[in-house]
C-alpha positions as MATLAB code, in Angstrom:
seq = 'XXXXXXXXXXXXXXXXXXXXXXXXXXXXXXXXXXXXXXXXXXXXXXXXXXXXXXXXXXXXXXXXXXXXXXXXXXXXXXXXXXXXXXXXXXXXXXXXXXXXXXXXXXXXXXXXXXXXXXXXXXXXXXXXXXXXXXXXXXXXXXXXXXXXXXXXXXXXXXXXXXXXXXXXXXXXXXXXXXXXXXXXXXXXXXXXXXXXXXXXXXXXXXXXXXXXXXXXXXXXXXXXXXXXXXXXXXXXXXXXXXXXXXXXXXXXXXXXXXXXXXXXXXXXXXXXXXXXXXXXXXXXXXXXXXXXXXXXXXXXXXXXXXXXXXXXXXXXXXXXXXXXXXXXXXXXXXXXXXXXXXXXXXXXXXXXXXXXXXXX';
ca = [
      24.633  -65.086  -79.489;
      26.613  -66.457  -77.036;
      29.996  -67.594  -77.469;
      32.224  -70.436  -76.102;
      34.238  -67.673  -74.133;
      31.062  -66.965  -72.555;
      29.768  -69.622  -71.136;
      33.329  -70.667  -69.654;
      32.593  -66.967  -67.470;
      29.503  -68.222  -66.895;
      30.329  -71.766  -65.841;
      33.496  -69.727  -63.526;
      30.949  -67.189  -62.055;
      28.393  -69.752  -60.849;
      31.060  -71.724  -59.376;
      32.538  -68.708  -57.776;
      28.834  -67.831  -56.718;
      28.180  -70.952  -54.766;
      31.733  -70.965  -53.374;
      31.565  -67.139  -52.055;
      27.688  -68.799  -50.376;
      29.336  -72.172  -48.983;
      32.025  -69.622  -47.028;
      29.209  -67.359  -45.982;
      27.474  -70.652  -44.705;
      30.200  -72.309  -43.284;
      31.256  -69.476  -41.176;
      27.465  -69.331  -40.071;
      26.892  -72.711  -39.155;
      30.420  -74.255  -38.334;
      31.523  -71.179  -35.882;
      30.158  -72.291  -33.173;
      30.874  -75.890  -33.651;
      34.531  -74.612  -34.205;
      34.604  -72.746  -30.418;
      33.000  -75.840  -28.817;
      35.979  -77.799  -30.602;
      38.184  -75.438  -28.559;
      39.155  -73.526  -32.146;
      38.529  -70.448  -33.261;
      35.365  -69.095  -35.054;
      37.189  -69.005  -37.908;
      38.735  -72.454  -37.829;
      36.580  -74.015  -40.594;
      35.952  -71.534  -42.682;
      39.981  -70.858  -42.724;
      40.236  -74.380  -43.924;
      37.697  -74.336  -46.611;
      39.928  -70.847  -47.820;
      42.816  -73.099  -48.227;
      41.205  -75.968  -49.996;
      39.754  -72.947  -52.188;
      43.222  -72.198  -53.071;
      44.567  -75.235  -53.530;
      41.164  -76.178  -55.760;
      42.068  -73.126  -57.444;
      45.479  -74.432  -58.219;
      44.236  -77.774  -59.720;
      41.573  -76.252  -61.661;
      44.040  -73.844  -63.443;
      46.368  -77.246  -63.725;
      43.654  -78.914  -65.262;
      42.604  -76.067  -67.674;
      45.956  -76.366  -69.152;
      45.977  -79.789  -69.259;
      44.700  -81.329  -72.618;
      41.853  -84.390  -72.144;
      43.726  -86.402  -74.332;
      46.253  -86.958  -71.388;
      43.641  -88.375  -69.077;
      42.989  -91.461  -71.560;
      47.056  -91.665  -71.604;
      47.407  -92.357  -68.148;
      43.627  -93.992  -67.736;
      45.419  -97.171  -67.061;
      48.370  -95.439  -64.229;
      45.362  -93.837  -62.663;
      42.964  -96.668  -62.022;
      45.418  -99.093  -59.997;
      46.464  -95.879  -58.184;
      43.103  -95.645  -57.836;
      42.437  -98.904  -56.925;
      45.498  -98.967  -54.126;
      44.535  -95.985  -52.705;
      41.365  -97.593  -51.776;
      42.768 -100.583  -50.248;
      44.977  -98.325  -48.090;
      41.812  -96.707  -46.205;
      41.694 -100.046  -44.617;
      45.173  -99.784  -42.825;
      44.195  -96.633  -41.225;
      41.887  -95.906  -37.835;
      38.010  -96.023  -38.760;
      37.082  -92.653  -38.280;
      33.181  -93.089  -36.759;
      33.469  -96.628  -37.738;
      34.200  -96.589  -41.099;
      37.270  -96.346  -43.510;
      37.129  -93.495  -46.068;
      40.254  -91.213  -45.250;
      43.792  -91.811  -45.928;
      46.243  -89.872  -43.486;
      49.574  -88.439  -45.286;
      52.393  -86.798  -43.439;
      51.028  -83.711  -44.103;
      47.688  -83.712  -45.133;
      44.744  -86.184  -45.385;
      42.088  -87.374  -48.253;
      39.425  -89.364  -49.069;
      40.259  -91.681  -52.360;
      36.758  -91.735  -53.512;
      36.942  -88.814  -54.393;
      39.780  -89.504  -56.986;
      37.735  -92.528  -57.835;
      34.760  -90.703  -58.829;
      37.095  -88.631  -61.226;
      38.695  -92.242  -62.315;
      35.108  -93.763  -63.388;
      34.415  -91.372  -66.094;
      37.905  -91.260  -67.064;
      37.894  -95.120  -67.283;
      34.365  -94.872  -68.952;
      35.266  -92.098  -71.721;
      37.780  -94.069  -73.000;
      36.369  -97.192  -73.098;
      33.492  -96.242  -74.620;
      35.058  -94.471  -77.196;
      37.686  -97.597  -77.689;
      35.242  -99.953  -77.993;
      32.531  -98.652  -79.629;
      31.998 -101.585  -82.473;
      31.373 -103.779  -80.015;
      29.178 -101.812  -77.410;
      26.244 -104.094  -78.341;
      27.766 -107.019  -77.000;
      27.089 -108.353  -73.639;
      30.578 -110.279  -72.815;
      32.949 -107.999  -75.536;
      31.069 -104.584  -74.402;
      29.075 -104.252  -71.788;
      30.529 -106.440  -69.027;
      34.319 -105.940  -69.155;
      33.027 -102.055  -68.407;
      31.095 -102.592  -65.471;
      33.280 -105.258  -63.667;
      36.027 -102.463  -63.525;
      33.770  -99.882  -62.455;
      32.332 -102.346  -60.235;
      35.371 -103.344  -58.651;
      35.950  -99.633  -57.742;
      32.323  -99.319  -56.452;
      32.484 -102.587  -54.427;
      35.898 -100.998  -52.444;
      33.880  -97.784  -51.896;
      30.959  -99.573  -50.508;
      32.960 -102.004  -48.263;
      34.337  -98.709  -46.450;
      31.631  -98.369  -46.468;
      30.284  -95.541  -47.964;
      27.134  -96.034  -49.576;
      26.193  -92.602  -50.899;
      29.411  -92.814  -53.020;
      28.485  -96.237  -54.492;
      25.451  -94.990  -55.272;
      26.750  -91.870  -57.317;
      29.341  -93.318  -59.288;
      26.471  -96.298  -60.285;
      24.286  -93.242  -61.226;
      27.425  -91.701  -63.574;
      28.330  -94.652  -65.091;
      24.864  -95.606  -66.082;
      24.278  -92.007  -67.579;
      28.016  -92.586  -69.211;
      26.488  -96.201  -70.345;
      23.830  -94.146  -72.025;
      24.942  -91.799  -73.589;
      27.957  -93.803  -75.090;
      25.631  -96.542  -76.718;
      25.762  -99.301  -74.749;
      22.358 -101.908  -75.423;
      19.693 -100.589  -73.263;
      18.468 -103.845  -72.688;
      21.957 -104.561  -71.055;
      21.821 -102.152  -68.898;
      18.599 -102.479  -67.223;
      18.844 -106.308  -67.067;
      22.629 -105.711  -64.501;
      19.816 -102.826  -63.176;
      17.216 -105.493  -62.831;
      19.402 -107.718  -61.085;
      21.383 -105.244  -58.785;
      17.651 -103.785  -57.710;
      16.838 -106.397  -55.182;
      20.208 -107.189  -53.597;
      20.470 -103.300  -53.595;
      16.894 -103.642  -51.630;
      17.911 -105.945  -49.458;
      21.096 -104.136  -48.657;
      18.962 -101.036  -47.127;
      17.494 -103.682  -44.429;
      21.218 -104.630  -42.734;
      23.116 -102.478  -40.333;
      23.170  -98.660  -40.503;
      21.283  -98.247  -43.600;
      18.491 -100.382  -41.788;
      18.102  -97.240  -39.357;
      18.362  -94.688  -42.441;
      15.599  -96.123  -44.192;
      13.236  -96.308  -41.366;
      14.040  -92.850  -40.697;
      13.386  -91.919  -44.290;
      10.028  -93.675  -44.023;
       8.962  -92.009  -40.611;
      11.371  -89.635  -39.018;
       8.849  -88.608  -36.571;
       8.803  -91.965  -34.836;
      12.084  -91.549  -33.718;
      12.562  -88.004  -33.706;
      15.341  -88.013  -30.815;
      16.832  -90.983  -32.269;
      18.056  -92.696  -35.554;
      15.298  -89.872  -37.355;
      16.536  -86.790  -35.077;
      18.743  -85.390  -38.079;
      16.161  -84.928  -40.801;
      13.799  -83.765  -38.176;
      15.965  -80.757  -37.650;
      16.808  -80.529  -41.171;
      13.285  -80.428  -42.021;
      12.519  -77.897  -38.802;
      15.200  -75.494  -40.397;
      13.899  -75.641  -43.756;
      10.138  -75.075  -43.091;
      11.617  -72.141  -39.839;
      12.928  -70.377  -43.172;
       9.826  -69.226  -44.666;
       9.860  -67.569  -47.816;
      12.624  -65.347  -47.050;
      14.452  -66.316  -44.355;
      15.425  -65.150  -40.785;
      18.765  -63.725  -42.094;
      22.684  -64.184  -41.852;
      23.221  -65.471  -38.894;
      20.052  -66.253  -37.497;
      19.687  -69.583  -37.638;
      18.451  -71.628  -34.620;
      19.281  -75.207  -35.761;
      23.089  -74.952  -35.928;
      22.985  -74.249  -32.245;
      23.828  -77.688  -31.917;
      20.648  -78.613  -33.073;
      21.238  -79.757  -36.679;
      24.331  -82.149  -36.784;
      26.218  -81.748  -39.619;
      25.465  -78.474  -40.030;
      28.470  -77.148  -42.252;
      29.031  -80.057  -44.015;
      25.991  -82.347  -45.355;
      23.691  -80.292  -44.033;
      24.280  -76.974  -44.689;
      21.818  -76.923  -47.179;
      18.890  -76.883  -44.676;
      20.911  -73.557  -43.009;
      20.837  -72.060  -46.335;
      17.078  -72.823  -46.418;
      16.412  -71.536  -42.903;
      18.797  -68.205  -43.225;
      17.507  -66.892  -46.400;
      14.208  -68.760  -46.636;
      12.324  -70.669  -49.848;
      14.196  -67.357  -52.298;
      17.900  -68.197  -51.455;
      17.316  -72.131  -51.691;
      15.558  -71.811  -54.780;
      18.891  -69.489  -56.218;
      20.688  -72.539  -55.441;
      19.036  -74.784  -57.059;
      19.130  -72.339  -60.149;
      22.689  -72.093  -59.793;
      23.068  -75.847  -59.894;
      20.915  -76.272  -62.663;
      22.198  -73.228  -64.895;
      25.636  -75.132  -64.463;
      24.528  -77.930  -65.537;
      22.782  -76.693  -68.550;
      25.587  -74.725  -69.645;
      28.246  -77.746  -68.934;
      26.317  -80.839  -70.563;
      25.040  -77.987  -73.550;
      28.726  -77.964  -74.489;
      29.759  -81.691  -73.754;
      26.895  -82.747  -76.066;
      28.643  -80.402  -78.555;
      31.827  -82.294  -78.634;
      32.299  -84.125  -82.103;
      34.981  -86.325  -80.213;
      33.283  -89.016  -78.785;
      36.025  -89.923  -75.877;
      35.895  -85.759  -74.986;
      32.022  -85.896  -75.003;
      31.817  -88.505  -72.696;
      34.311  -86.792  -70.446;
      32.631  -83.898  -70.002;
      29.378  -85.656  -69.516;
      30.725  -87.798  -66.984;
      31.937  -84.653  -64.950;
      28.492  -82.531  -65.556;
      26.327  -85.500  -64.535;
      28.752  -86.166  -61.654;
      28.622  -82.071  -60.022;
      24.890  -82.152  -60.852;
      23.778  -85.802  -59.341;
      26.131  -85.206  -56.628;
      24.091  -81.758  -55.798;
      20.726  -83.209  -56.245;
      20.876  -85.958  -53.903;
      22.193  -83.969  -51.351;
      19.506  -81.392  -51.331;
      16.634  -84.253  -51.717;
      18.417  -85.926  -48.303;
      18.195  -82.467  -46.672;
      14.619  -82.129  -47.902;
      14.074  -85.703  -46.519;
      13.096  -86.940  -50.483;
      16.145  -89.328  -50.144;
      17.445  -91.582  -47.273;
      20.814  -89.806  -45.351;
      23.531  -89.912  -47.322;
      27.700  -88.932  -46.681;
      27.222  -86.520  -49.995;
      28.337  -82.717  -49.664;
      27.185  -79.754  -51.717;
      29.564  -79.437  -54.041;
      31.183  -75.999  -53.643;
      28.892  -75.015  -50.834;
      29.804  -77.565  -47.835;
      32.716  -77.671  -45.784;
      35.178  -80.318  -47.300;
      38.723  -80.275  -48.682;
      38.726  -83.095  -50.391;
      35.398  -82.632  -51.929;
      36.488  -79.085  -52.615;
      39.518  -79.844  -54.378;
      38.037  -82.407  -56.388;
      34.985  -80.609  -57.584;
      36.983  -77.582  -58.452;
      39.566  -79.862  -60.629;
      36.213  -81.590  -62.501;
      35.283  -77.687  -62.868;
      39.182  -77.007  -64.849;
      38.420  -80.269  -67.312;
      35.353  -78.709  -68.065;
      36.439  -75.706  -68.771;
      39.448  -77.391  -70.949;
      36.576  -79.357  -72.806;
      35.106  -76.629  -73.494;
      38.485  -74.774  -74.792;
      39.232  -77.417  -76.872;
      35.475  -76.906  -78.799;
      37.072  -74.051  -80.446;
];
């Protein structure tokens, strides 16, 4: 039988696993990006080491931390939240767009504290209001104007792939909490087409049509999921080994951070991409196993919110590098270079692991 003490090794191991891959892979594919840049071979990799340890920090922070804190300060941490994401706009764009926030001594992106204040906001709401959850204007709405609000900041930035995740969590949170179906997918019934007609203006316009056909502009808008398709099929079943990858010779943008799934794929073939996938799943199945075992509501959601969040997140970005999703800004969590994504993935790891503590 296993025990609770278990399957918080297990949870730790398979995090550790795809960690000790996403340095292997980073190293591999960012290297020579990292020389071009004038840096050393090490340079990214050295930076996703100290993200590791502060992510490390934070995740033994938030072990220790109990989850009834988070609902304490759910109130502190959404217009922190909320200001954080308005300050993006008074910085530079970075490739025309607004997502980072430069500090004096390091920089972050605040939708990534924003996906960790959605299923805080949502836990607790759903647990507060839970006599009135079948009511449109007393349940239902209040809940996603708030979340929306967030969303709408995120999207403005814009940032798209974001939007779209946090939507995906807090519909999952609406779920599971016991909000009326039939309110949900009447706002999903009404978001559908102006989220349609959104795909047809500006950037996403050239995503989509790449999605559709990448081949018809292969050295163009589609040239990025042509190579990421031309590294996953080089692969094989089991790969051309460490180090042997052709696309990240400046093939493949991207290649250490959204993309480094399709290196994976080419380096150790169909076997090693499938062992991710297995990793991600066997997390997930041992995270949402326990969240669903919660008796407290408010905890249950908590955890569900942060399982659905690590295992959406992961999906979409390996359907994008398989080309089964238009391009999206989404890194593999734990595997692609990212501090900020690092950081916060390993923190949602600690409140797992705390939920999961507090079960016994």
């Amino acid at each position: 039988m296993i025990t609770l003490r278990d399957s918080r090794l297990q949870l730790l191991v398979l995090m550790l696993f795809l960690t000790l891959v996403g340095f292997m892979f980073v190293y591999s594919a960012g290297s020579l990006q990292a020389v071009r840049l004038g840096r050393s071979d090490m340079y990214f990799l050295f930076k996703q080491l100290v993200s590791f340890g502060i992510g490390t920090m934070l995740l033994m922070l938030a072990y220790k931390l109990p989850l009834e804190l988070y609902r304490r300060l759910v109130v502190l941490l959404y217009f922190i939240t909320m200001l954080l994401l308005i300050a993006v706009f008074t910085q530079k764009a970075l490739n025309g767009a607004h997502r980072w926030l430069n500090l004096p001594i390091f920089s972050f992106q605040p939708s990534e504290l924003a996906k960790f204040t959605t299923i805080v906001y949502l836990a607790h709401y759903l647990d507060k209001k839970r006599e009135s959850l079948n009511l449109f204007k007393k349940g239902f709405l209040p809940a996603s104007i708030m979340i929306g609000f967030l969303a709408a900041l995120i999207l403005i930035e814009p940032d798209f792939g974001t939007t779209f995740l946090i939507m995906i969590v807090a519909f999952t949170m609406f779920l599971v909490g016991g909000i009326s179906k039939k309110h949900i997918f009447a706002v999903m019934a009404f978001l559908l087409p102006i989220f349609l007609t959104s795909l047809f203006f500006g950037y996403r316009r050239g995503r989509l049509l790449m999605f559709l056909d990448p081949w018809a502009d292969r050295f163009g808008v589609g040239y990025q999921l042509v190579q990421s398709l031309a590294a996953v099929g080089s692969g094989g079943i089991i790969g051309k080994g460490i180090g042997n990858s052709t696309q990240k010779l400046f093939f493949l943008p991207e290649a250490h951070t959204d993309f480094i799934y399709a290196i994976v794929a080419e380096e150790w073939g169909f076997i090693g991409a499938f062992i991710i996938v297995l990793a991600v799943v066997m997390f997930f199945r041992i995270a949402i196993k326990s969240a669903l075992a919660h008796s407290s509501r408010y905890k249950k959601l908590l955890m569900v919110g942060a399982s659905c969040l690590l295992f959406y997140q992961s999906i979409i970005n390996i359907m994008v590098v398989l080309g089964l999703l238009p391009t999206k800004g989404i890194t593999l969590p734990f595997v692609s270079y990212g501090g900020s994504a690092m950081i916060a993935s390993m923190f949602l790891v600690g409140v797992l692991l705390r939920g999961m503590e507090e079960l016994e």
